[in-house]
PDB file of N, CA, C and O in Angstrom, chain B, residues numbered from 101:
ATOM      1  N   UNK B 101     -22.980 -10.309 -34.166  1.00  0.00           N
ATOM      2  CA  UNK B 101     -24.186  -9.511 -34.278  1.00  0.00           C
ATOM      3  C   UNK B 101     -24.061  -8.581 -35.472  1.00  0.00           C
ATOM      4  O   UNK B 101     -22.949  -8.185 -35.819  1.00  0.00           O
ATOM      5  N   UNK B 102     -25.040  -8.262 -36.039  1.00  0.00           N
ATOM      6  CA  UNK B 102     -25.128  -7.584 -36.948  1.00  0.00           C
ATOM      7  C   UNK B 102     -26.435  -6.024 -36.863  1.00  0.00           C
ATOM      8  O   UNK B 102     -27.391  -6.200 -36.109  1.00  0.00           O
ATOM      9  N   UNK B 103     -26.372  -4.840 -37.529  1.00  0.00           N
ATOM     10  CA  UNK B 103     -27.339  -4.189 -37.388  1.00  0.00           C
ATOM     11  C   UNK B 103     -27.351  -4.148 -39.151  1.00  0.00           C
ATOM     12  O   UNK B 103     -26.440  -4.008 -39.968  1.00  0.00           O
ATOM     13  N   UNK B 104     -29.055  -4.368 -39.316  1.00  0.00           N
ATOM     14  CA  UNK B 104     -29.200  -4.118 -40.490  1.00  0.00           C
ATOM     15  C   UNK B 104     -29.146  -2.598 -40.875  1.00  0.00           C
ATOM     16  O   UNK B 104     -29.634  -1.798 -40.077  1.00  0.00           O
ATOM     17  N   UNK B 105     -28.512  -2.081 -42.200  1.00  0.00           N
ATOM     18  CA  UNK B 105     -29.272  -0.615 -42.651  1.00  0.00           C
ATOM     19  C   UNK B 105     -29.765  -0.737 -44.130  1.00  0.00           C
ATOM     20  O   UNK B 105     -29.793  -1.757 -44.819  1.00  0.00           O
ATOM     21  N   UNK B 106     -30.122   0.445 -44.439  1.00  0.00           N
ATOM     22  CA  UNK B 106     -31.163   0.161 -45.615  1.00  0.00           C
ATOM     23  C   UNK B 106     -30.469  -0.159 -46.639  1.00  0.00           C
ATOM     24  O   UNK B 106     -31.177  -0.757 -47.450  1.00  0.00           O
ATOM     25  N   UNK B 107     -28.815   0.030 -47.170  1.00  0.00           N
ATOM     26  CA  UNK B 107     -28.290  -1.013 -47.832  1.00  0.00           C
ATOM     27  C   UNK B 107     -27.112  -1.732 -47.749  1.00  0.00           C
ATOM     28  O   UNK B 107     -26.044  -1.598 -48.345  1.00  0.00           O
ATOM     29  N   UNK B 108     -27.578  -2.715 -46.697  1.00  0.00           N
ATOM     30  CA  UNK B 108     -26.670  -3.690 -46.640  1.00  0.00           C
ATOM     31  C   UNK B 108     -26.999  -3.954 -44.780  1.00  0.00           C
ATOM     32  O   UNK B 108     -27.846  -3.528 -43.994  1.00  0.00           O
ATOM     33  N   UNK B 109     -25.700  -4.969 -44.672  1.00  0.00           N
ATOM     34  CA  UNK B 109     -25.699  -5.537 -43.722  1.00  0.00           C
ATOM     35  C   UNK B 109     -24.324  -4.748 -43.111  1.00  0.00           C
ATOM     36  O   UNK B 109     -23.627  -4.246 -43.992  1.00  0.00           O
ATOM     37  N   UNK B 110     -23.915  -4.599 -41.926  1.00  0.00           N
ATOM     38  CA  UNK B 110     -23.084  -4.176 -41.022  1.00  0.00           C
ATOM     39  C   UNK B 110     -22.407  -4.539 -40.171  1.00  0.00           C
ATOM     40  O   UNK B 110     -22.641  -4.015 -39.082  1.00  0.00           O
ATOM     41  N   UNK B 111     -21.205  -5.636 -40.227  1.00  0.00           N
ATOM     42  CA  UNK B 111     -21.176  -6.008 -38.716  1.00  0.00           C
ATOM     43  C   UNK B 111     -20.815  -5.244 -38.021  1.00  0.00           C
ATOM     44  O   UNK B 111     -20.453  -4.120 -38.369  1.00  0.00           O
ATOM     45  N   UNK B 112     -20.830  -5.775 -36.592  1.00  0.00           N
ATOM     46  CA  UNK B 112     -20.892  -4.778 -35.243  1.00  0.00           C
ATOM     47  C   UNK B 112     -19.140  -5.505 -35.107  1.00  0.00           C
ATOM     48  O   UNK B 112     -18.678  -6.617 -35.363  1.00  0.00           O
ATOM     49  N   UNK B 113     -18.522  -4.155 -34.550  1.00  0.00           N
ATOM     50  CA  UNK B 113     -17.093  -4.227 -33.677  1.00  0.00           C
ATOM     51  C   UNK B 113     -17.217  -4.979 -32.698  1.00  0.00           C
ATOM     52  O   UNK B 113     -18.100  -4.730 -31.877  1.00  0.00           O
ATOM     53  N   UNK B 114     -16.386  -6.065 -32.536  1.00  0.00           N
ATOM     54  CA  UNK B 114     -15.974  -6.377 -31.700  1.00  0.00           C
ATOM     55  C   UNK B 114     -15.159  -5.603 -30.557  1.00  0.00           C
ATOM     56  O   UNK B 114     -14.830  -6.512 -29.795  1.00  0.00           O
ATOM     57  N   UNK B 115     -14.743  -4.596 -30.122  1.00  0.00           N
ATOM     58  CA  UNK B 115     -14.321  -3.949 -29.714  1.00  0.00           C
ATOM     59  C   UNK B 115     -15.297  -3.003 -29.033  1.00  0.00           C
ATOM     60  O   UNK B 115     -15.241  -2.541 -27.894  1.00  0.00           O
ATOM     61  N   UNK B 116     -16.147  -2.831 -29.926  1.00  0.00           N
ATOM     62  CA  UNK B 116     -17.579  -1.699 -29.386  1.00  0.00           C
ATOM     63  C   UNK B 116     -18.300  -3.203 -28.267  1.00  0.00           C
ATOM     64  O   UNK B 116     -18.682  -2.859 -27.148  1.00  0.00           O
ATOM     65  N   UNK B 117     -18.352  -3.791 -28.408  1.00  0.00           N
ATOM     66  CA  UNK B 117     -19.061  -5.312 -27.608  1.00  0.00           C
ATOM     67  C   UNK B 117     -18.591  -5.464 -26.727  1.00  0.00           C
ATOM     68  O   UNK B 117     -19.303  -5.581 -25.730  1.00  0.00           O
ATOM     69  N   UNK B 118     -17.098  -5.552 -26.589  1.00  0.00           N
ATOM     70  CA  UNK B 118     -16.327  -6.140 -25.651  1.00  0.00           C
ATOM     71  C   UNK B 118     -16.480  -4.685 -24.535  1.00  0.00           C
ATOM     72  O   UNK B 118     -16.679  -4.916 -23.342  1.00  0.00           O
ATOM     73  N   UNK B 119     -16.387  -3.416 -24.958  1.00  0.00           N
ATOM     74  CA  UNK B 119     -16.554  -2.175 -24.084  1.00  0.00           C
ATOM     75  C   UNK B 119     -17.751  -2.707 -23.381  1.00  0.00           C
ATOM     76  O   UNK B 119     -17.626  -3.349 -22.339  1.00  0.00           O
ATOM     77  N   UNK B 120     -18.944  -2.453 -23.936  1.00  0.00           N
ATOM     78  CA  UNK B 120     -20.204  -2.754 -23.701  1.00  0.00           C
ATOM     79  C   UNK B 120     -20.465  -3.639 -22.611  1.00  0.00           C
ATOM     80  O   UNK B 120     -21.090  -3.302 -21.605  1.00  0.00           O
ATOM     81  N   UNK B 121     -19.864  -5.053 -22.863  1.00  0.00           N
ATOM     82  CA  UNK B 121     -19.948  -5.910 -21.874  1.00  0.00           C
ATOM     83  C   UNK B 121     -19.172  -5.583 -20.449  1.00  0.00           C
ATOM     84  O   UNK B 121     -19.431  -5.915 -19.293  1.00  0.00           O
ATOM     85  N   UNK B 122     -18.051  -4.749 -21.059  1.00  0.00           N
ATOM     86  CA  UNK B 122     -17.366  -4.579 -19.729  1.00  0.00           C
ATOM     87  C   UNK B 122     -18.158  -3.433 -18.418  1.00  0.00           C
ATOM     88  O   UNK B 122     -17.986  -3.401 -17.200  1.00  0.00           O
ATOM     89  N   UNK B 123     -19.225  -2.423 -19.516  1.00  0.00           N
ATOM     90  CA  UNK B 123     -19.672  -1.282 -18.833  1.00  0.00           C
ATOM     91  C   UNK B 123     -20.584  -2.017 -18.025  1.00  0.00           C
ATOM     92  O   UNK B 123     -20.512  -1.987 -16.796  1.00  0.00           O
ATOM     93  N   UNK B 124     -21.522  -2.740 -18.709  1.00  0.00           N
ATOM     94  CA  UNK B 124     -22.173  -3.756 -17.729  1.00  0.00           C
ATOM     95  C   UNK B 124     -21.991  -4.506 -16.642  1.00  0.00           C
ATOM     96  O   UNK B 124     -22.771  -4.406 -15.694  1.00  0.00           O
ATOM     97  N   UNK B 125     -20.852  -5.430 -16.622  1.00  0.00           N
ATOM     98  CA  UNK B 125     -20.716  -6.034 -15.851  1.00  0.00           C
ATOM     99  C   UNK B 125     -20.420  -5.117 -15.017  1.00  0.00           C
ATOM    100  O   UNK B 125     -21.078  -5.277 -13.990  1.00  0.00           O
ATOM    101  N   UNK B 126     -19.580  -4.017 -14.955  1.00  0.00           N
ATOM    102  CA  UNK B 126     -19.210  -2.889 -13.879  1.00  0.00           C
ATOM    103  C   UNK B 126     -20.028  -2.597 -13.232  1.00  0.00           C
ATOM    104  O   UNK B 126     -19.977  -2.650 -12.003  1.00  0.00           O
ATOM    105  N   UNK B 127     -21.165  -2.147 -14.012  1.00  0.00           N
ATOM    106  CA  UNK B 127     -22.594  -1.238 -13.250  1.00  0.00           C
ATOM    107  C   UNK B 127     -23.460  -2.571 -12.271  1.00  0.00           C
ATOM    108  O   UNK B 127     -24.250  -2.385 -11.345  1.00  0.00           O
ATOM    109  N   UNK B 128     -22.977  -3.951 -12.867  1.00  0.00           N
ATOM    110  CA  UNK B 128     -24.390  -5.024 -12.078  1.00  0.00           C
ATOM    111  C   UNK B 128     -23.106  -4.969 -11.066  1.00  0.00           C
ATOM    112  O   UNK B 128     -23.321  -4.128 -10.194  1.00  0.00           O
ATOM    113  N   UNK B 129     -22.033  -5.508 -10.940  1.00  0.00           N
ATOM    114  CA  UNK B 129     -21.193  -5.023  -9.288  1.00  0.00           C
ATOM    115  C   UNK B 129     -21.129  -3.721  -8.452  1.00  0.00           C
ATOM    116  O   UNK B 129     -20.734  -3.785  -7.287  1.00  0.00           O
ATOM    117  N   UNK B 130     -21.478  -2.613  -8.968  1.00  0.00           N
ATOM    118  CA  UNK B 130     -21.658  -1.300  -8.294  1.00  0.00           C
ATOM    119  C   UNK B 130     -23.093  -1.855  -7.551  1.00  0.00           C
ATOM    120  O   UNK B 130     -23.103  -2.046  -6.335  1.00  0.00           O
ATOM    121  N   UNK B 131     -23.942  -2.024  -8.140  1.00  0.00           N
ATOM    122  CA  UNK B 131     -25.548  -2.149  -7.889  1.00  0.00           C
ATOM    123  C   UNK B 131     -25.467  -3.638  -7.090  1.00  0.00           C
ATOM    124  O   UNK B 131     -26.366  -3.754  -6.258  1.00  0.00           O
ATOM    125  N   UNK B 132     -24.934  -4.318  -7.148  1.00  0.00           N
ATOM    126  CA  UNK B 132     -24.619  -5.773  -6.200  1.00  0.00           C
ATOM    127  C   UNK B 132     -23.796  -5.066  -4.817  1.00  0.00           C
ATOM    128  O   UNK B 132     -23.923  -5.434  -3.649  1.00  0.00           O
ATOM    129  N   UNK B 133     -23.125  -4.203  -5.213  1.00  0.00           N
ATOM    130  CA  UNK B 133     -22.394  -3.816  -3.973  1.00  0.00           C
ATOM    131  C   UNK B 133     -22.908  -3.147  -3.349  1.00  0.00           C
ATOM    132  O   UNK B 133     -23.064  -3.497  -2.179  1.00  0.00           O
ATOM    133  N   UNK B 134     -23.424  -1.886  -3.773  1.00  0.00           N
ATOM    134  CA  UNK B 134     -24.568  -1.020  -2.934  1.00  0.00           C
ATOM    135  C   UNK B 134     -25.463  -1.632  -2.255  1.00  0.00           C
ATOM    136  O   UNK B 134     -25.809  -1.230  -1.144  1.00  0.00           O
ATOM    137  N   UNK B 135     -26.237  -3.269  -3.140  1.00  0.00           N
ATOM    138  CA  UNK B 135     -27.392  -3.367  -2.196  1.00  0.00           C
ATOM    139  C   UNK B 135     -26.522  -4.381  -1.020  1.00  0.00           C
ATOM    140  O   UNK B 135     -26.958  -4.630   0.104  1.00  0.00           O
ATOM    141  N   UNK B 136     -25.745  -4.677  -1.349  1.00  0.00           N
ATOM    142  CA  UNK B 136     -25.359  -5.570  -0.071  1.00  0.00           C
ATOM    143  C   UNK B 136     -24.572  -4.890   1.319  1.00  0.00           C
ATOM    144  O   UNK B 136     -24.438  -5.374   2.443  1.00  0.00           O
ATOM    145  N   UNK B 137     -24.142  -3.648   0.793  1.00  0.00           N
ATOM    146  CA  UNK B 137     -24.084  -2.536   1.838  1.00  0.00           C
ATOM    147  C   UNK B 137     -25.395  -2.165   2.883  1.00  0.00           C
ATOM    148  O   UNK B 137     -25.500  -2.070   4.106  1.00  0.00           O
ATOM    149  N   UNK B 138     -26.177  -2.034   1.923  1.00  0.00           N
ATOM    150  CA  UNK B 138     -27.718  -1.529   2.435  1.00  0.00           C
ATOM    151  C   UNK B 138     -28.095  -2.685   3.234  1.00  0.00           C
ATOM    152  O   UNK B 138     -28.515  -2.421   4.360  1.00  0.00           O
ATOM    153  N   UNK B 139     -28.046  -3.727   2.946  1.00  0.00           N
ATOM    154  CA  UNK B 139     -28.674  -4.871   3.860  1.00  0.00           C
ATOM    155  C   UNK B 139     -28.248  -5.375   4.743  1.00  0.00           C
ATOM    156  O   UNK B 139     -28.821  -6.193   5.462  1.00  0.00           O
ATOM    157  N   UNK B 140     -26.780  -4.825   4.875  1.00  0.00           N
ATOM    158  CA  UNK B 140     -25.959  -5.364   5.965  1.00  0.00           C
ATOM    159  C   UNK B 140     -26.361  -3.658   7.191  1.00  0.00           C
ATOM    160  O   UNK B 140     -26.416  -3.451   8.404  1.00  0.00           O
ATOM    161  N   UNK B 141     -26.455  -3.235   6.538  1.00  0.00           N
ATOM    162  CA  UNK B 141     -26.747  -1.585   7.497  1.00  0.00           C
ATOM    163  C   UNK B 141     -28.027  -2.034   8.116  1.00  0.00           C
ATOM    164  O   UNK B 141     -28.211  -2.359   9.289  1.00  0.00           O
ATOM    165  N   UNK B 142     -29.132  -1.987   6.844  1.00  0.00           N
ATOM    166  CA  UNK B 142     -30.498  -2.725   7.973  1.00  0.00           C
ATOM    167  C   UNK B 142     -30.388  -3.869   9.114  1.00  0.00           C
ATOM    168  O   UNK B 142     -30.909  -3.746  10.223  1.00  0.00           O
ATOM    169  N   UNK B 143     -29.611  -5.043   8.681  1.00  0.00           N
ATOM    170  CA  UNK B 143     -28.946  -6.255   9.487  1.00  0.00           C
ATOM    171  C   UNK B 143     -29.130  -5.397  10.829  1.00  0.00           C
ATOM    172  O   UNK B 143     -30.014  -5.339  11.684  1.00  0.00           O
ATOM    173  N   UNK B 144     -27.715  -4.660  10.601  1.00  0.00           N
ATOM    174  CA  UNK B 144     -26.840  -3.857  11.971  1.00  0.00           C
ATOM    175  C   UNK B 144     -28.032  -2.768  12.407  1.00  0.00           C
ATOM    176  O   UNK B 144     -28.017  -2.525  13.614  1.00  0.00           O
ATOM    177  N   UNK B 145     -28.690  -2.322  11.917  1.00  0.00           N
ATOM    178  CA  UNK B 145     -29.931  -1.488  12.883  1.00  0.00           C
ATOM    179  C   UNK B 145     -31.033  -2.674  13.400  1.00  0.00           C
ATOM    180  O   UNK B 145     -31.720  -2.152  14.278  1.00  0.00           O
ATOM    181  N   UNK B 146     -31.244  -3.386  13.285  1.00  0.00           N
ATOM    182  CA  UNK B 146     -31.744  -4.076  13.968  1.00  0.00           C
ATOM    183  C   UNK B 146     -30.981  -5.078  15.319  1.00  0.00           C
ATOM    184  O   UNK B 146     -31.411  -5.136  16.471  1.00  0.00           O
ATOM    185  N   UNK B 147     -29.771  -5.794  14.777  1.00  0.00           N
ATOM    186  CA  UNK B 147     -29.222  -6.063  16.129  1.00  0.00           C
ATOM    187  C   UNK B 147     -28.760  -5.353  17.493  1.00  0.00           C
ATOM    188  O   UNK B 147     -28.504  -5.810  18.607  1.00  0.00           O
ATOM    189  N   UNK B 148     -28.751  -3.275  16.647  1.00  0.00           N
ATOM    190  CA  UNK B 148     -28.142  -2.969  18.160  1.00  0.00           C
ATOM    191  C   UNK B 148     -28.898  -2.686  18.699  1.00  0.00           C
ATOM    192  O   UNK B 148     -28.730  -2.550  19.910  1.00  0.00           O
ATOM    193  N   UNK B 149     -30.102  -2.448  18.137  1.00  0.00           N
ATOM    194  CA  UNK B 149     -31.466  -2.641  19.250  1.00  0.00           C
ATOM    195  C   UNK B 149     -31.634  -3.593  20.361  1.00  0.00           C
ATOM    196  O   UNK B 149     -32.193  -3.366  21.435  1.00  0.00           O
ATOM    197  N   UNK B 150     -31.024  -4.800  19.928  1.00  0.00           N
ATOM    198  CA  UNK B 150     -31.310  -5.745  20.926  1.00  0.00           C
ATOM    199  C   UNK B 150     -30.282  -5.697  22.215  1.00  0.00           C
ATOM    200  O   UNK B 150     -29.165  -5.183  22.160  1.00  0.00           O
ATOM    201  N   UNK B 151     -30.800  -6.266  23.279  1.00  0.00           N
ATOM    202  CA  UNK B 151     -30.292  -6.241  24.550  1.00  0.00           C
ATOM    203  C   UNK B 151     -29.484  -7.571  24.621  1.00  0.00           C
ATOM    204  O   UNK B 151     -28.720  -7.571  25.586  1.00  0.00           O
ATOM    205  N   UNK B 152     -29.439  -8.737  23.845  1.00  0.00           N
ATOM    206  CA  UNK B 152     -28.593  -9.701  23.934  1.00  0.00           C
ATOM    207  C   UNK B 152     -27.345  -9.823  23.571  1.00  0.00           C
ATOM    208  O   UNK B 152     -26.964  -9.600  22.422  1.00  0.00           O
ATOM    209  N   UNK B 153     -26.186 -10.387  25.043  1.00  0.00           N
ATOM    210  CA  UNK B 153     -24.571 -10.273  24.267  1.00  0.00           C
ATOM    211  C   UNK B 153     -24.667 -10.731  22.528  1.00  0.00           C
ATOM    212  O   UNK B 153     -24.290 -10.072  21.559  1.00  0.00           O
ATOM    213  N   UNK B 154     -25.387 -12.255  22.567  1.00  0.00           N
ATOM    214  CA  UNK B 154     -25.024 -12.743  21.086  1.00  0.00           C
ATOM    215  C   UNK B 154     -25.520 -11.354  19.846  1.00  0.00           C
ATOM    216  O   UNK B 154     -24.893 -11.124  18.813  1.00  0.00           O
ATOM    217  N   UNK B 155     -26.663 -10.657  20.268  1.00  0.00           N
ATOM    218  CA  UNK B 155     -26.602  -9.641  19.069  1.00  0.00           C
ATOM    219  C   UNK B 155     -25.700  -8.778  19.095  1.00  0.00           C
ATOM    220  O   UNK B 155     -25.489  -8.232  18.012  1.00  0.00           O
ATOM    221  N   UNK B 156     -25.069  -8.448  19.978  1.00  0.00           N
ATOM    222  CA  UNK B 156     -23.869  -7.332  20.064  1.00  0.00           C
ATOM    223  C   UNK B 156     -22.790  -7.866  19.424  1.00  0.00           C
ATOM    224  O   UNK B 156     -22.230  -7.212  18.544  1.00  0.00           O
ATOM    225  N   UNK B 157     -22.310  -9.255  19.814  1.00  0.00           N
ATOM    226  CA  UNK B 157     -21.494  -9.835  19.204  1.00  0.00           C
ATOM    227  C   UNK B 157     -21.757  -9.514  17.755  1.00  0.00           C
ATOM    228  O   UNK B 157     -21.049  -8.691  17.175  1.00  0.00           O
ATOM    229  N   UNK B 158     -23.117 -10.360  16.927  1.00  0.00           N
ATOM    230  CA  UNK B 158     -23.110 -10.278  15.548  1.00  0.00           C
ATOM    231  C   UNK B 158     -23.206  -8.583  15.193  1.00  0.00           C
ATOM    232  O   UNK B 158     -22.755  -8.297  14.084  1.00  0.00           O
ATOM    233  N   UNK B 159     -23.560  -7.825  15.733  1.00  0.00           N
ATOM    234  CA  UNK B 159     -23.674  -6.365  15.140  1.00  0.00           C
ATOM    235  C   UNK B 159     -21.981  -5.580  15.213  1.00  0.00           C
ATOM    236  O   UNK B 159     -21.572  -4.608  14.578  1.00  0.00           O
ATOM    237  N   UNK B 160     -21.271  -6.427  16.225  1.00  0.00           N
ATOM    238  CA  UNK B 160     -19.563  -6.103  15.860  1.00  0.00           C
ATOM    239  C   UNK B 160     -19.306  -6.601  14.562  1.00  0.00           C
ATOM    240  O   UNK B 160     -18.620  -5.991  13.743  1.00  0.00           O
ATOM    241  N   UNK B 161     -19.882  -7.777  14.342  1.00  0.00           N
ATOM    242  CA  UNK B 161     -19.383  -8.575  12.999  1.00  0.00           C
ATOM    243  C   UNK B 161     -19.821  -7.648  12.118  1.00  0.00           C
ATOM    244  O   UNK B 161     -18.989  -7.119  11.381  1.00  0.00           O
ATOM    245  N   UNK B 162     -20.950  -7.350  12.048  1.00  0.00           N
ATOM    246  CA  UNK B 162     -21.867  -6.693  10.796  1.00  0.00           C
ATOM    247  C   UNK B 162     -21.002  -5.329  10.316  1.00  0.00           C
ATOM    248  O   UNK B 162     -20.906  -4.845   9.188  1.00  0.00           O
ATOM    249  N   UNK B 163     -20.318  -4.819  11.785  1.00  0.00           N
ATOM    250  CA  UNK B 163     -19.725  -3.731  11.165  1.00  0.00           C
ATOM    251  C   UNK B 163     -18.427  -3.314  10.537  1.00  0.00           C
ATOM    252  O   UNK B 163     -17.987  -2.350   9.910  1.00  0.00           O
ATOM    253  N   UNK B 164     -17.877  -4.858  11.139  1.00  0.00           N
ATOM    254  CA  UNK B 164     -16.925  -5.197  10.540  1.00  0.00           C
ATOM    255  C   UNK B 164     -16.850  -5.477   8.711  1.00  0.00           C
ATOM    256  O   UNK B 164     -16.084  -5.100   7.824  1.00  0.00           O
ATOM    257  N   UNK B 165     -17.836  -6.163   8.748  1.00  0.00           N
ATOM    258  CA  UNK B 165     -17.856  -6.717   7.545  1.00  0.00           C
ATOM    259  C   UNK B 165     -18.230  -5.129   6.445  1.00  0.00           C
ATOM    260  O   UNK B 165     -17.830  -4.956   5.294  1.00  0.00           O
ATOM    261  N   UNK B 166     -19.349  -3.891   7.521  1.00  0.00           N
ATOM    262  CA  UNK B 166     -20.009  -3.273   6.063  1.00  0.00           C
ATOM    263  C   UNK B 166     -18.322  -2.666   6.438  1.00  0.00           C
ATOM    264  O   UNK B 166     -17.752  -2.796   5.355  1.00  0.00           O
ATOM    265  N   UNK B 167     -17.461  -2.176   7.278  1.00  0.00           N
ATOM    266  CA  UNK B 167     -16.613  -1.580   6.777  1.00  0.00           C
ATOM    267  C   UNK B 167     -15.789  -1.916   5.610  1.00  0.00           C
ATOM    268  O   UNK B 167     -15.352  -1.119   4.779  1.00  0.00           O
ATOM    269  N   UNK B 168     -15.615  -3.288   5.648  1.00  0.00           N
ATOM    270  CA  UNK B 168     -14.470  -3.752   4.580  1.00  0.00           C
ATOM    271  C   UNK B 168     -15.055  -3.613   3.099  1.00  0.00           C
ATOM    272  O   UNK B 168     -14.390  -3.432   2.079  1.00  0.00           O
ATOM    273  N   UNK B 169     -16.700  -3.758   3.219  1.00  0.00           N
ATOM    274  CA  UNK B 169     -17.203  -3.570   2.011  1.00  0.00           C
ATOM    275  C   UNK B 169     -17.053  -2.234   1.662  1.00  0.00           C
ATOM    276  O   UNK B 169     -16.680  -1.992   0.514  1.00  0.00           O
ATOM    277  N   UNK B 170     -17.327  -1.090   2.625  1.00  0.00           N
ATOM    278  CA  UNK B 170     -17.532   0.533   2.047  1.00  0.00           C
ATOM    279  C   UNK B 170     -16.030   0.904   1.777  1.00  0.00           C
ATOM    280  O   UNK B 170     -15.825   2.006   1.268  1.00  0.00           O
ATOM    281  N   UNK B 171     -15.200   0.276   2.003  1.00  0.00           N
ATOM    282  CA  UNK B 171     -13.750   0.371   1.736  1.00  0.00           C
ATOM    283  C   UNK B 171     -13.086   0.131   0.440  1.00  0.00           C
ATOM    284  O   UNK B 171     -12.305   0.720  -0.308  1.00  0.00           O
ATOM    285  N   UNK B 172     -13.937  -1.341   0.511  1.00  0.00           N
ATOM    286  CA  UNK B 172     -13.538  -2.076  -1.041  1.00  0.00           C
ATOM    287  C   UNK B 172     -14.121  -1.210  -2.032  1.00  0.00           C
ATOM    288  O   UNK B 172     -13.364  -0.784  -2.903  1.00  0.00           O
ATOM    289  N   UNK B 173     -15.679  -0.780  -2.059  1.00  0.00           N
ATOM    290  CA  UNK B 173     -16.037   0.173  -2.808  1.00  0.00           C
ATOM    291  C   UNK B 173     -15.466   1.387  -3.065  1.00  0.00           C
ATOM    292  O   UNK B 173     -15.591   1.945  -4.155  1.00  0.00           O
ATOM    293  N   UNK B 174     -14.631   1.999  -1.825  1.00  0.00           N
ATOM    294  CA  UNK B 174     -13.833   3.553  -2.582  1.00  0.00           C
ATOM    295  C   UNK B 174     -12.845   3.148  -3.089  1.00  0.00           C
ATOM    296  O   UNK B 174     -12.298   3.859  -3.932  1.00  0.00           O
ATOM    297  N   UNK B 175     -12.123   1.486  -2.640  1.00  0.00           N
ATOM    298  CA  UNK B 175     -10.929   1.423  -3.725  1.00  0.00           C
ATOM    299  C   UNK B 175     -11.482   1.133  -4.792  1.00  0.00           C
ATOM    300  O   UNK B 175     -11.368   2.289  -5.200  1.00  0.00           O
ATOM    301  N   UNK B 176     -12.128   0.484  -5.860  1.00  0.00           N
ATOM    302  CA  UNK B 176     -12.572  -0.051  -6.847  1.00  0.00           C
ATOM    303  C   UNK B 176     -13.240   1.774  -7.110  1.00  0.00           C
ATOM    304  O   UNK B 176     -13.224   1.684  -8.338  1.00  0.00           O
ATOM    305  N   UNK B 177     -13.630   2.854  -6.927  1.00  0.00           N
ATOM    306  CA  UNK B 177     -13.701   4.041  -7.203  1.00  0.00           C
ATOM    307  C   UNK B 177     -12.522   4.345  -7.890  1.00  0.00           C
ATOM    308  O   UNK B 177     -12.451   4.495  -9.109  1.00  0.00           O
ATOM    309  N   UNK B 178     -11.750   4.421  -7.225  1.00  0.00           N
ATOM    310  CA  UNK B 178     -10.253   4.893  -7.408  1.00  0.00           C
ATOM    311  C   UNK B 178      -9.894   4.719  -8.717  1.00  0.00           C
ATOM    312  O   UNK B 178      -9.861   5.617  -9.558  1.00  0.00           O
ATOM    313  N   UNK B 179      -9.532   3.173  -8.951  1.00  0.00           N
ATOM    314  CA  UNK B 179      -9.260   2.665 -10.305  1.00  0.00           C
ATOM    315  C   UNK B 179      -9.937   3.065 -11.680  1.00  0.00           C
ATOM    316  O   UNK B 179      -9.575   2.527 -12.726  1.00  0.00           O
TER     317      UNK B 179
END
């Protein structure tokens, strides 16, 4: 890639790119992780409403699962 200026041409760092790409990809897994937190929480408010063993069963699962996710998220904080 290049940015033009008024004289001449410029290439772009490779190094400034490679940051760039990395800040990105970071922020679309923060924002992939959050919403899949959120949807597993809605999931789990709706099954413990229900009066059936099988939803109790899946709403153990559900909470199983958002724990390991809200977990994985404060370790990946950490780093």
């Amino acid at each position: 890639m290049e940015f033009v200026k008024s004289k001449g041409v410029i290439p772009m760092s490779s190094d400034y790119l490679k940051k760039d790409k990395e800040r990105v990809e970071n922020k679309f897994k923060e924002l992939k992780s959050k919403g899949e937190i959120e949807a597993i929480e809605k999931r789990l408010e709706s099954l413990e409403d229900a009066d059936s063993s099988i939803n109790r069963i899946w709403a153990e699962i559900y909470r199983d699962v958002l724990d390991l996710k809200k977990k994985e998220e404060e370790h990946e904080d950490k780093d």
